[in-house]
N, C-alpha and C positions, 0 to 999 in steps of 0.2 A: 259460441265456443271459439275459441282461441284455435288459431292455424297454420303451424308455423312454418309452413309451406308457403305462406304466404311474407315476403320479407317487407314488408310495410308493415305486418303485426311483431316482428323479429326487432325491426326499428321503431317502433312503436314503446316495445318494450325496453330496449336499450337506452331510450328518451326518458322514461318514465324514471328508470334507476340512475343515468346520469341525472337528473335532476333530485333525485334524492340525496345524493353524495354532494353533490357539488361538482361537477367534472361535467365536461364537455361531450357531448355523445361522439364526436368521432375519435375523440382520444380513449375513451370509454371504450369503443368497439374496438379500438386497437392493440388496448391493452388485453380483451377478452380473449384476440384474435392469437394474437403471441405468448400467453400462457402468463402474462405480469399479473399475477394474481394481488401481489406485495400492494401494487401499484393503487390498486382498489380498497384491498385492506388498508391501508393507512387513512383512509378517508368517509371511513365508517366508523361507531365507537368502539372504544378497545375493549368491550366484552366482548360482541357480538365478532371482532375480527379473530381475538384471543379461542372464540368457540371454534370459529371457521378453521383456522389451523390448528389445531387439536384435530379435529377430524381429518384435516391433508395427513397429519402426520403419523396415524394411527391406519395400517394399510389394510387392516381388515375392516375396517369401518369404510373405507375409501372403496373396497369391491363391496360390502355389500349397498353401499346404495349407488356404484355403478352395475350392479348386477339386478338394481329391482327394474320391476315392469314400467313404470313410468320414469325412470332417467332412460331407460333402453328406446324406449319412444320417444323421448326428447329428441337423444343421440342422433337418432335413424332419422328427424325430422331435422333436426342441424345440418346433419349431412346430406341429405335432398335437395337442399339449401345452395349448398356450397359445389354442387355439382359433386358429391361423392368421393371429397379430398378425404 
């Protein structure tokens, strides 16, 4: 099972997805790190980016799946992460 307490599984997976895209994992985490979502979406197909923001830009669709039980546990596991920024 996936751990994301553990940041070797965190970059692990940031490797996986930069390598999907095409982008480099540390600029990949950089851009994740600073909110350049743009940055990512341009390097994926324009459906799949065109879905992606539809949903940023629809704000109840945006809490409810910052509000489900599994992004909340992501969340809470990011920020374990990160020392609790």
């Amino acid at each position: 099972m996936l751990n994301l307490n553990n940041v070797n599984q965190v970059d692990f997976l940031v490797n996986i997805l930069a390598g999907k895209i095409g982008i480099d994992p540390k600029i990949l985490k950089e851009h994740i790190q600073s909110g350049n979502i743009e940055a990512v979406l341009e390097r994926i197909p324009e459906k799949e980016a065109c879905v992606v923001r539809n949903i940023l830009a629809n704000q109840n669709t945006v809490n409810q799946i910052l509000c489900s039980k599994e992004v909340r546990n992501l969340i809470n596991q990011l920020n374990n992460i990160n020392g609790g920024c």
